[in-house]
mmCIF file of the N, C-alpha and C atoms, coordinates in Angstrom:
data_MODEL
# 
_entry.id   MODEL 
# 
loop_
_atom_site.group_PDB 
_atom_site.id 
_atom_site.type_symbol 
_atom_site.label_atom_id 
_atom_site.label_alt_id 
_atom_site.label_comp_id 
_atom_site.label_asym_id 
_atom_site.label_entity_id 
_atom_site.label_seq_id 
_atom_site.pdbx_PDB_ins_code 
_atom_site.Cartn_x 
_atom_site.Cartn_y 
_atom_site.Cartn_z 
_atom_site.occupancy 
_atom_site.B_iso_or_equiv 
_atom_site.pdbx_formal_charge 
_atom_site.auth_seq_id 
_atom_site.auth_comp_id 
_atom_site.auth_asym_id 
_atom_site.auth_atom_id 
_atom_site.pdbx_PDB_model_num 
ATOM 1   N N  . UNK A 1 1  ? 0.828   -1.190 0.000   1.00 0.00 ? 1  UNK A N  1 
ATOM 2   C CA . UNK A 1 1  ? 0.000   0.000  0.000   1.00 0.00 ? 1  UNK A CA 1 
ATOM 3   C C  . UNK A 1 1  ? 0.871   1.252  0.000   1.00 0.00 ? 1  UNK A C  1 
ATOM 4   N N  . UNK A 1 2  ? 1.316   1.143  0.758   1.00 0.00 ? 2  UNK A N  1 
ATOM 5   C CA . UNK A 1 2  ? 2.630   2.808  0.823   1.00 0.00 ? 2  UNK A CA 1 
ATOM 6   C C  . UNK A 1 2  ? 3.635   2.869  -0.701  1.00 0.00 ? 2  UNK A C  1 
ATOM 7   N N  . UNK A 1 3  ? 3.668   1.517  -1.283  1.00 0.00 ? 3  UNK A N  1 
ATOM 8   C CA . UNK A 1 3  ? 4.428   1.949  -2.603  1.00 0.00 ? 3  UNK A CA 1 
ATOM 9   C C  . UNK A 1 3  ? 3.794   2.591  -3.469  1.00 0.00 ? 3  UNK A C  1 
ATOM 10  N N  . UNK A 1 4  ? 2.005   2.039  -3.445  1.00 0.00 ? 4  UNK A N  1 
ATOM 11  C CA . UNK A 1 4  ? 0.986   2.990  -4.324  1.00 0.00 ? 4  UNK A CA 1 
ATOM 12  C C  . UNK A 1 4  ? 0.971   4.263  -4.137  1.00 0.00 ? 4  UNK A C  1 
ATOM 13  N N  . UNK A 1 5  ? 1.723   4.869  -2.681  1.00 0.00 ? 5  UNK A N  1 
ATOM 14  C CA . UNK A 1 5  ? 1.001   6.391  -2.407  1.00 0.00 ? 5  UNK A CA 1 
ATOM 15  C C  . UNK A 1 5  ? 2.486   6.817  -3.086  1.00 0.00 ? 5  UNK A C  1 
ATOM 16  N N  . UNK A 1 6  ? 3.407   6.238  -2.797  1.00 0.00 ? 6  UNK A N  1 
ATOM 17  C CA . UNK A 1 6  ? 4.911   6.790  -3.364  1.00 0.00 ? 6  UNK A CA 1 
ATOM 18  C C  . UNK A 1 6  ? 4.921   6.620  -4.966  1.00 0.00 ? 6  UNK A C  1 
ATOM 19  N N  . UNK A 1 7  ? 4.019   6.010  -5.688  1.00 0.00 ? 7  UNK A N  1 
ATOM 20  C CA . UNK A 1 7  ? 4.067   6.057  -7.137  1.00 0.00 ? 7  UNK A CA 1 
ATOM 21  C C  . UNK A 1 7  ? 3.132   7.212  -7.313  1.00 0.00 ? 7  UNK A C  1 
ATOM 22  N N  . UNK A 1 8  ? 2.465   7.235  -6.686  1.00 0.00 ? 8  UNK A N  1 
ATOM 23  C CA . UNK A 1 8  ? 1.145   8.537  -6.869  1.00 0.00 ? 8  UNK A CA 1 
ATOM 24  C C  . UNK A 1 8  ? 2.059   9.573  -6.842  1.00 0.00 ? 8  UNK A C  1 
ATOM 25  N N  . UNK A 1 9  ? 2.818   10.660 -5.669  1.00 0.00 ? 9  UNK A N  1 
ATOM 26  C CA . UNK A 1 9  ? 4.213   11.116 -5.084  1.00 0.00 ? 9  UNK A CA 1 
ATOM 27  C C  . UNK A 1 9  ? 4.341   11.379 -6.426  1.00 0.00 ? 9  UNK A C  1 
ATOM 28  N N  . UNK A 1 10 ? 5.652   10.545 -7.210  1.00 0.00 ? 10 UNK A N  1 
ATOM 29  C CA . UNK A 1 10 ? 6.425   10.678 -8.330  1.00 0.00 ? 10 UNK A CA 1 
ATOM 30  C C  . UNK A 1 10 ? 5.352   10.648 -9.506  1.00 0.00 ? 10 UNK A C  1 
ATOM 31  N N  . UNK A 1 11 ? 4.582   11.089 -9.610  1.00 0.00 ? 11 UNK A N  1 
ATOM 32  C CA . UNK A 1 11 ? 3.830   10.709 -11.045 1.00 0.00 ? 11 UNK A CA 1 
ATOM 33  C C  . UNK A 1 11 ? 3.943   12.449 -12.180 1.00 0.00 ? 11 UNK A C  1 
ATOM 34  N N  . UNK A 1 12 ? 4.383   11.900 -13.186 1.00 0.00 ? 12 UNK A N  1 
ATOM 35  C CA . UNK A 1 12 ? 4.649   13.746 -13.510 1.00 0.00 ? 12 UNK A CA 1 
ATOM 36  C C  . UNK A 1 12 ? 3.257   14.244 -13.399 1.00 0.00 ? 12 UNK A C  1 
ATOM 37  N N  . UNK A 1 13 ? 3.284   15.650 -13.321 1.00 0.00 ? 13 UNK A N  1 
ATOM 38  C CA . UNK A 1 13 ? 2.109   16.523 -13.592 1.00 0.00 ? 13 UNK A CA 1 
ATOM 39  C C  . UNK A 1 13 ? 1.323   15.912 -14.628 1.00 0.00 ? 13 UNK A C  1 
ATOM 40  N N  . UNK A 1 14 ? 1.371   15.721 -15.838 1.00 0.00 ? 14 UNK A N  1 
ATOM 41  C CA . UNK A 1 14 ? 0.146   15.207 -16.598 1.00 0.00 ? 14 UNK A CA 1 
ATOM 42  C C  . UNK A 1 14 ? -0.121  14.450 -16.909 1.00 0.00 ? 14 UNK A C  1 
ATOM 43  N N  . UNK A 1 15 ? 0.299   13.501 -15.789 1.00 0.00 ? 15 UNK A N  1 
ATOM 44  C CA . UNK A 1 15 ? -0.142  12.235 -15.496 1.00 0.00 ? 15 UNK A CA 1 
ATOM 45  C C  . UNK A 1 15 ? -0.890  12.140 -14.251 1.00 0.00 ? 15 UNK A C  1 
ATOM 46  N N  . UNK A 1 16 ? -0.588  13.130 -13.295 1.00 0.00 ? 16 UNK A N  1 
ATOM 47  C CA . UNK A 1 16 ? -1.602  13.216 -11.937 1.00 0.00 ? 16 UNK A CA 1 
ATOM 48  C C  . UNK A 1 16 ? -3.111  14.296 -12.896 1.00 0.00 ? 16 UNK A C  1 
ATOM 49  N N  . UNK A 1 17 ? -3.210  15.024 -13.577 1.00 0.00 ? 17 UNK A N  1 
ATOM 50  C CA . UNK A 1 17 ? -4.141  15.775 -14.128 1.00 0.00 ? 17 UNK A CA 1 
ATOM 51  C C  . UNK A 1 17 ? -4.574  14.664 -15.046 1.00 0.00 ? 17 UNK A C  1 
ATOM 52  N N  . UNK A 1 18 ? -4.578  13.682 -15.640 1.00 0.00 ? 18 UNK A N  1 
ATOM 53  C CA . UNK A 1 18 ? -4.557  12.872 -16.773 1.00 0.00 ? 18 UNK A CA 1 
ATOM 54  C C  . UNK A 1 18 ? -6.295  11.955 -15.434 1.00 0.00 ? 18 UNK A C  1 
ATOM 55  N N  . UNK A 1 19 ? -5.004  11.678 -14.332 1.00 0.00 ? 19 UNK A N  1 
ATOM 56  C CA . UNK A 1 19 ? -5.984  10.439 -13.419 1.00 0.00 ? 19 UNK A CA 1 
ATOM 57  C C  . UNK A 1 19 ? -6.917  11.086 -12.986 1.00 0.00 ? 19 UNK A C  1 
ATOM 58  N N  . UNK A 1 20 ? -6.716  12.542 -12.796 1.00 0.00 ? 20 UNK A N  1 
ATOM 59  C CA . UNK A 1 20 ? -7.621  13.450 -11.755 1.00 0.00 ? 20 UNK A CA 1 
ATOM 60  C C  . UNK A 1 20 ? -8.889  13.580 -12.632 1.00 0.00 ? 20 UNK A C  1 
ATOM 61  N N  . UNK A 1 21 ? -9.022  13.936 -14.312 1.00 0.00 ? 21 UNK A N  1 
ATOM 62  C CA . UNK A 1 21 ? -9.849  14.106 -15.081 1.00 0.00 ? 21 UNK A CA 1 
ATOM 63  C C  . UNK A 1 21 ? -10.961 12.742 -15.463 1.00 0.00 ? 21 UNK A C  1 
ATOM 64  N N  . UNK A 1 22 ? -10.245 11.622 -15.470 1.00 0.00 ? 22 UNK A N  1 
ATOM 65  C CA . UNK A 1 22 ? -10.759 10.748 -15.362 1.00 0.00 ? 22 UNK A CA 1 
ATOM 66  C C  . UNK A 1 22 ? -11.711 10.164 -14.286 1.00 0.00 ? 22 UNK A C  1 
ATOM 67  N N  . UNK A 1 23 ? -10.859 10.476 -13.087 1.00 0.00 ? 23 UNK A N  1 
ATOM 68  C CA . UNK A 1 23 ? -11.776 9.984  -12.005 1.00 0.00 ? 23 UNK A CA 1 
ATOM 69  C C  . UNK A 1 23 ? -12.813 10.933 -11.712 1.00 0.00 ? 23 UNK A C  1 
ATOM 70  N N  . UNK A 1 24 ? -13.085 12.422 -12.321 1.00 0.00 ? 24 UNK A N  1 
ATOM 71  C CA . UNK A 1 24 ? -14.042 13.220 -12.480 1.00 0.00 ? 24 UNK A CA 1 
ATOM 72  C C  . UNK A 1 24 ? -14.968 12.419 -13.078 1.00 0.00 ? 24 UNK A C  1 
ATOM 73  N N  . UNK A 1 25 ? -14.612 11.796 -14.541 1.00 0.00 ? 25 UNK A N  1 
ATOM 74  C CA . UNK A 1 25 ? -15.673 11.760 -15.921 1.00 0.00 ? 25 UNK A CA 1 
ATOM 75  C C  . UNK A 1 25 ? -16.168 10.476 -14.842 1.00 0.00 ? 25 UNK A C  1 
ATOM 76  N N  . UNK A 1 26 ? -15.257 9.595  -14.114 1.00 0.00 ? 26 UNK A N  1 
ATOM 77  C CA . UNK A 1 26 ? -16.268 8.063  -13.337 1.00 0.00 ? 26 UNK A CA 1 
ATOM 78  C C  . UNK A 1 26 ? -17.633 8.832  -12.545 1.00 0.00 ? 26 UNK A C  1 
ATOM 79  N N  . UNK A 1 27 ? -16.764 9.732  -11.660 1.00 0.00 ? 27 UNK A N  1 
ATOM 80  C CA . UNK A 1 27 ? -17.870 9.835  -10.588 1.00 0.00 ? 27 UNK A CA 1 
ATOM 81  C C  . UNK A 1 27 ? -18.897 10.839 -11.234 1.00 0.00 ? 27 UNK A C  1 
ATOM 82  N N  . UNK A 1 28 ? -19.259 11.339 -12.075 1.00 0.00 ? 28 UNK A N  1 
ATOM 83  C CA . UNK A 1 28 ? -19.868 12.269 -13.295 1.00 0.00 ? 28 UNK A CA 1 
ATOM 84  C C  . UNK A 1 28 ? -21.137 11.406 -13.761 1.00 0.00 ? 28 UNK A C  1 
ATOM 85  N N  . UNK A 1 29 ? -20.278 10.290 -14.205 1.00 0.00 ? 29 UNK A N  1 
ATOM 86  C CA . UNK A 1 29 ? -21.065 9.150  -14.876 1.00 0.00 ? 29 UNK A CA 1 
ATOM 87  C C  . UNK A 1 29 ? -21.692 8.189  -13.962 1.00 0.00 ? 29 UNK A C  1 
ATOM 88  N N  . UNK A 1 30 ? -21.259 8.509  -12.470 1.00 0.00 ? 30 UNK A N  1 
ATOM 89  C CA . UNK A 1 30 ? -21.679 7.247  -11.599 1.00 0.00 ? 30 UNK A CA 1 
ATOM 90  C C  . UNK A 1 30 ? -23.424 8.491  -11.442 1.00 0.00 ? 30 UNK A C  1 
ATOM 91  N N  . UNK A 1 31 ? -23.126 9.755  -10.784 1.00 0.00 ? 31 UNK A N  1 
ATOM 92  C CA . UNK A 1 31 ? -23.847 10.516 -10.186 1.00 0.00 ? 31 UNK A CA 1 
ATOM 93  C C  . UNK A 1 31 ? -25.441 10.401 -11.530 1.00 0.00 ? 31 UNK A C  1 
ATOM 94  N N  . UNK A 1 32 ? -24.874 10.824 -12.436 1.00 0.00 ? 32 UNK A N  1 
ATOM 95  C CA . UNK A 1 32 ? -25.791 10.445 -13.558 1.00 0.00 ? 32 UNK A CA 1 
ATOM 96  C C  . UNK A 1 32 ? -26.839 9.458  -13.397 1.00 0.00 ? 32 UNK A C  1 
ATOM 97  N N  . UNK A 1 33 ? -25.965 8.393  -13.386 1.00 0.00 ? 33 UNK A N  1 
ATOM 98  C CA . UNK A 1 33 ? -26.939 7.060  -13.483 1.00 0.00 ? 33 UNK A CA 1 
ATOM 99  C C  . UNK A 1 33 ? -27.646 7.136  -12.349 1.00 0.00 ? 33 UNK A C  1 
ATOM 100 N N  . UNK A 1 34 ? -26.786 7.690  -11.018 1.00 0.00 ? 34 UNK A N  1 
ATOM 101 C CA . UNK A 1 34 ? -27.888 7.574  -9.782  1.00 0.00 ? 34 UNK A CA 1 
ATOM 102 C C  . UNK A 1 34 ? -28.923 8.455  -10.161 1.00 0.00 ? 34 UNK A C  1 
ATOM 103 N N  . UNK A 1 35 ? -29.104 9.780  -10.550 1.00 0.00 ? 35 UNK A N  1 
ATOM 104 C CA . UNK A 1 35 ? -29.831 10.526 -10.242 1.00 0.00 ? 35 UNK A CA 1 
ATOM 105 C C  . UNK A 1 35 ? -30.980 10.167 -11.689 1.00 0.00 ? 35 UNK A C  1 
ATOM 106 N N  . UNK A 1 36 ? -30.757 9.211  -12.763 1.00 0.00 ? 36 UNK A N  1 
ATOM 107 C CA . UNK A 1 36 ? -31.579 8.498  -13.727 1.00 0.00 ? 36 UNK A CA 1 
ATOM 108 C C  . UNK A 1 36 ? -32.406 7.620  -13.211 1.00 0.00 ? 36 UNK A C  1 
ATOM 109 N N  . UNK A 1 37 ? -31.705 6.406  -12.217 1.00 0.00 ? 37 UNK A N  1 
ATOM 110 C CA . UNK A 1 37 ? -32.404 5.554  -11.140 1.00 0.00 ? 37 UNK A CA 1 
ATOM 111 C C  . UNK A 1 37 ? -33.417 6.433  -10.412 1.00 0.00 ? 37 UNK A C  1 
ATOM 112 N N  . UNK A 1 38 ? -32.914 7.501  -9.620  1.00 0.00 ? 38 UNK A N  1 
ATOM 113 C CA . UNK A 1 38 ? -34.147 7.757  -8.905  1.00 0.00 ? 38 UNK A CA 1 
ATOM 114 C C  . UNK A 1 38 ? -35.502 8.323  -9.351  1.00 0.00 ? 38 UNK A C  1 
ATOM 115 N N  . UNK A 1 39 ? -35.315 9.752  -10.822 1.00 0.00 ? 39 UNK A N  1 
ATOM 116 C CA . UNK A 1 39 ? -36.168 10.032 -11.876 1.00 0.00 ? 39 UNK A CA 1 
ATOM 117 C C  . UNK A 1 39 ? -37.092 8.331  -12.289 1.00 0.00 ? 39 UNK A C  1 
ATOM 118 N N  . UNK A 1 40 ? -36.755 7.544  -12.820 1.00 0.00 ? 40 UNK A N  1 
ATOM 119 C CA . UNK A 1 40 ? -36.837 6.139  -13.150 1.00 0.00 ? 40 UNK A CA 1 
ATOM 120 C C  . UNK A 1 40 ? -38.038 6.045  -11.559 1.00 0.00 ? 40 UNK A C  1 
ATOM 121 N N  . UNK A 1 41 ? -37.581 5.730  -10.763 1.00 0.00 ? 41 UNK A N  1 
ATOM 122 C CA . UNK A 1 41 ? -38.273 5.092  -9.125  1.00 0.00 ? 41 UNK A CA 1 
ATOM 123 C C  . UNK A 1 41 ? -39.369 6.207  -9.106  1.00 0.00 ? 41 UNK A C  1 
ATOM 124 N N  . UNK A 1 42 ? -38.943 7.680  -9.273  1.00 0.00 ? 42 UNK A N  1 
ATOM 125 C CA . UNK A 1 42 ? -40.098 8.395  -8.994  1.00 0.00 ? 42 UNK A CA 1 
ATOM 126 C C  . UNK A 1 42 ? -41.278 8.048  -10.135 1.00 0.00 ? 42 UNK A C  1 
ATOM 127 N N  . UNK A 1 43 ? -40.946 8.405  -11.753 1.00 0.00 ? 43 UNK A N  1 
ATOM 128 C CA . UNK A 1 43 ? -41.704 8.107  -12.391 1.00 0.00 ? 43 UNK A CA 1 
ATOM 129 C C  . UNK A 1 43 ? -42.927 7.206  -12.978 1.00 0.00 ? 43 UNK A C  1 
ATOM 130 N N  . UNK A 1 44 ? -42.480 5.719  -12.297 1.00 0.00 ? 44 UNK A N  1 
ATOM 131 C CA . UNK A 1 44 ? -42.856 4.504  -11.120 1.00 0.00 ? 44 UNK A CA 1 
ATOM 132 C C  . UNK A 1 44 ? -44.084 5.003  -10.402 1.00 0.00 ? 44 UNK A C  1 
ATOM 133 N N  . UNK A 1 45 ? -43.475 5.281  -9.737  1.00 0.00 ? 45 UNK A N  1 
ATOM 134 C CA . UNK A 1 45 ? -44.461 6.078  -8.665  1.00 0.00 ? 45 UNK A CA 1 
ATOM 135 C C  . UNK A 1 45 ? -45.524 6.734  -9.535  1.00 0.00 ? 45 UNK A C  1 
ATOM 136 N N  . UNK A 1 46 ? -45.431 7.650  -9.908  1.00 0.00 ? 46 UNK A N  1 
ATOM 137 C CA . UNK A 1 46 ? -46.377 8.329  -10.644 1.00 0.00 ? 46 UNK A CA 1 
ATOM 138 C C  . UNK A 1 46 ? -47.134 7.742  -11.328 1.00 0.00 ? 46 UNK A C  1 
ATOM 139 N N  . UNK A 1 47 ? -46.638 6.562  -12.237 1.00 0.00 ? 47 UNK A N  1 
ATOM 140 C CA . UNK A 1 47 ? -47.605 5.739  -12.475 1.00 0.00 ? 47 UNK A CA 1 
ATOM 141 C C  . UNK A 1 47 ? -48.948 5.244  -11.788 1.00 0.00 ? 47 UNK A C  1 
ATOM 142 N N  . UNK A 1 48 ? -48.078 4.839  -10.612 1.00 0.00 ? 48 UNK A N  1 
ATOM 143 C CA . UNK A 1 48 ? -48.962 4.046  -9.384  1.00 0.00 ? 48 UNK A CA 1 
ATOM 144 C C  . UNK A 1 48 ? -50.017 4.724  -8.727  1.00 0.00 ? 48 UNK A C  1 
ATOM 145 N N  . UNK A 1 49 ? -49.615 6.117  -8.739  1.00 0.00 ? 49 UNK A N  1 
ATOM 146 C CA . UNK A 1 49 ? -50.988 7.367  -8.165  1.00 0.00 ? 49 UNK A CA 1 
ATOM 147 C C  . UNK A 1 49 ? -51.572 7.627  -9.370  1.00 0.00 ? 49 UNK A C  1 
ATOM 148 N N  . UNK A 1 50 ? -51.132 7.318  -10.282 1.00 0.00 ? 50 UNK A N  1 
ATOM 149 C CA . UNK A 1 50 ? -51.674 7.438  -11.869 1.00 0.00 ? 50 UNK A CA 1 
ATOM 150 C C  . UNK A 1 50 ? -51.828 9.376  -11.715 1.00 0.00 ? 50 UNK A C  1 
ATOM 151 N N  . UNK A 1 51 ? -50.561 9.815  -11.328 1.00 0.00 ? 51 UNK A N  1 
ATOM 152 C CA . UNK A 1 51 ? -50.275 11.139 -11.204 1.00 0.00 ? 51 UNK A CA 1 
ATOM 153 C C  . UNK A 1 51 ? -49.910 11.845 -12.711 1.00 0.00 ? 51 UNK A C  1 
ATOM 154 N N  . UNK A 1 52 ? -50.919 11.929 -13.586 1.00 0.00 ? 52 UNK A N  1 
ATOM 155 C CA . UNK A 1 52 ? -50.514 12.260 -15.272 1.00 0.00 ? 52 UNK A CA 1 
ATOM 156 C C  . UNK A 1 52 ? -49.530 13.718 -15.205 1.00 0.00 ? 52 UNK A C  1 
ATOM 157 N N  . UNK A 1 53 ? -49.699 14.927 -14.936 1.00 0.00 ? 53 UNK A N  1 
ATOM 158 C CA . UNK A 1 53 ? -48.548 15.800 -13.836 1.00 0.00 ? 53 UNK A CA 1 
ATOM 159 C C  . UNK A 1 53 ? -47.699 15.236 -13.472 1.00 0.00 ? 53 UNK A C  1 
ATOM 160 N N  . UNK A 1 54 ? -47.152 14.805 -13.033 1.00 0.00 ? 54 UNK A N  1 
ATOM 161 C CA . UNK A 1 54 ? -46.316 14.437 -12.050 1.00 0.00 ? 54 UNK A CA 1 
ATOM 162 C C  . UNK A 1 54 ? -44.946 13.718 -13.195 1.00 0.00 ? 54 UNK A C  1 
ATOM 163 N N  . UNK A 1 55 ? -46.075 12.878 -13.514 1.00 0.00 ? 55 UNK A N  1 
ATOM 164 C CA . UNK A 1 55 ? -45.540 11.793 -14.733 1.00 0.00 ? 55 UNK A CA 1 
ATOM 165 C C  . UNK A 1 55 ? -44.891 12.619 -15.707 1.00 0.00 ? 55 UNK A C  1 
ATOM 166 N N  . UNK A 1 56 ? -45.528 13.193 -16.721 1.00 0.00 ? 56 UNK A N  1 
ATOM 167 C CA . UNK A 1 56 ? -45.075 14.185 -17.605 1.00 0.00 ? 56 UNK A CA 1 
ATOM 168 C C  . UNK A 1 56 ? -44.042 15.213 -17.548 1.00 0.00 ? 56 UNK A C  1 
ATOM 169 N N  . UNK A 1 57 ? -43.703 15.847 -15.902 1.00 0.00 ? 57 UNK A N  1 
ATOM 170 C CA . UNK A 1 57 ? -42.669 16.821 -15.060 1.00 0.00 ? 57 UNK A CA 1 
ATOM 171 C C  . UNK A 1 57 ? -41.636 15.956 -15.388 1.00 0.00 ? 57 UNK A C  1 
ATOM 172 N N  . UNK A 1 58 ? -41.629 14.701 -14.477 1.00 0.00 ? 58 UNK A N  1 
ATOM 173 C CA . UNK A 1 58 ? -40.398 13.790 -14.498 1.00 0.00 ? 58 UNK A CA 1 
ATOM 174 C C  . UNK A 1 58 ? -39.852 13.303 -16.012 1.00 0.00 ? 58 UNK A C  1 
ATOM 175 N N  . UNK A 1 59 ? -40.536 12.464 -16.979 1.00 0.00 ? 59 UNK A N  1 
ATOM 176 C CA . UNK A 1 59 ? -40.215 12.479 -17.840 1.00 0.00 ? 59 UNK A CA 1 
ATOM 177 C C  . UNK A 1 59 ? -39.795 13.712 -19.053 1.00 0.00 ? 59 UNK A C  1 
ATOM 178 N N  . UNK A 1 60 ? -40.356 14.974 -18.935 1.00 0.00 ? 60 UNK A N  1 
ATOM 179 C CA . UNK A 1 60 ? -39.367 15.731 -19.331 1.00 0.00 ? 60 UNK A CA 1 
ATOM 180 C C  . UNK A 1 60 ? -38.225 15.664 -18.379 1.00 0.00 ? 60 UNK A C  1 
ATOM 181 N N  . UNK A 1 61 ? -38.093 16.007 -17.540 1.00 0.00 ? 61 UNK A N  1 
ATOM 182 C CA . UNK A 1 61 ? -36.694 16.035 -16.434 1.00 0.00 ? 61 UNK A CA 1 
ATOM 183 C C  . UNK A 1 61 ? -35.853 14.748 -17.199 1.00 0.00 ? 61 UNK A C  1 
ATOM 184 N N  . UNK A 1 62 ? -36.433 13.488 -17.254 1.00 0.00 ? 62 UNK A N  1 
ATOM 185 C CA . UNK A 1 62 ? -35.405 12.730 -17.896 1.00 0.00 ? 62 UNK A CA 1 
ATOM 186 C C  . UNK A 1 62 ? -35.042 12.751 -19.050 1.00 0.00 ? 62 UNK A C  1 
ATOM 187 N N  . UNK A 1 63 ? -35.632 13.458 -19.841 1.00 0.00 ? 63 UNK A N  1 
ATOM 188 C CA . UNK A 1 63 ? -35.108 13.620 -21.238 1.00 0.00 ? 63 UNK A CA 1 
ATOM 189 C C  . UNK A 1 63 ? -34.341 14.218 -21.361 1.00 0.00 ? 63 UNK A C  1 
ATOM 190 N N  . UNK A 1 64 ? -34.256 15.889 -20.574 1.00 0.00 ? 64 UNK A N  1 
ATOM 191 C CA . UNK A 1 64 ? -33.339 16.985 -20.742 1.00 0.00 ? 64 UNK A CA 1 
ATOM 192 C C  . UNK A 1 64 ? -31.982 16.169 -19.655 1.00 0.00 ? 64 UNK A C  1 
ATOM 193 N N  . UNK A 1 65 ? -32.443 15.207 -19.287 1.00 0.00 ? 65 UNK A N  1 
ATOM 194 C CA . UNK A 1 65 ? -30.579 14.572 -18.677 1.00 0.00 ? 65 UNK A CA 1 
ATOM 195 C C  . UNK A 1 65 ? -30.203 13.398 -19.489 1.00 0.00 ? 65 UNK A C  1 
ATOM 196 N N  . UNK A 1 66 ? -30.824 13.161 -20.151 1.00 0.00 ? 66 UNK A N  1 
ATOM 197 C CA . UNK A 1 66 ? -30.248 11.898 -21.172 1.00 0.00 ? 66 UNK A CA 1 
ATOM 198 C C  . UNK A 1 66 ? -29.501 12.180 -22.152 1.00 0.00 ? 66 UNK A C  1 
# 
């Protein structure tokens, strides 16, 4: 474990900006999908109250994030 933090340490500059951008675009793409899942669970829902409002709000909302 301590050799990983000492390769991290020595890594040139655009190679630490290279990992840093990347692990942005993961957690970018993770947050996405969560916040698609829950649009998805609510819209569900709306079904189930047969909320036609409600329904229609969310599904625009998911379109303009897709």
């Amino acid at each position: 474990m301590e050799k990983n933090s000492l390769n991290i340490l020595q890594q040139p500059e655009e190679e630490k900006v290279m990992d840093s951008e990347f692990a942005e675009m993961v957690l970018n793409k993770a947050l996405s999908d969560f916040r698609k899942e829950q649009l998805l669970k609510e819209i569900d829902q709306s079904l189930l109250e047969q909320n036609k409002e409600k329904f229609l709000r969310l599904t625009e909302k998911l379109k303009n994030i897709s």
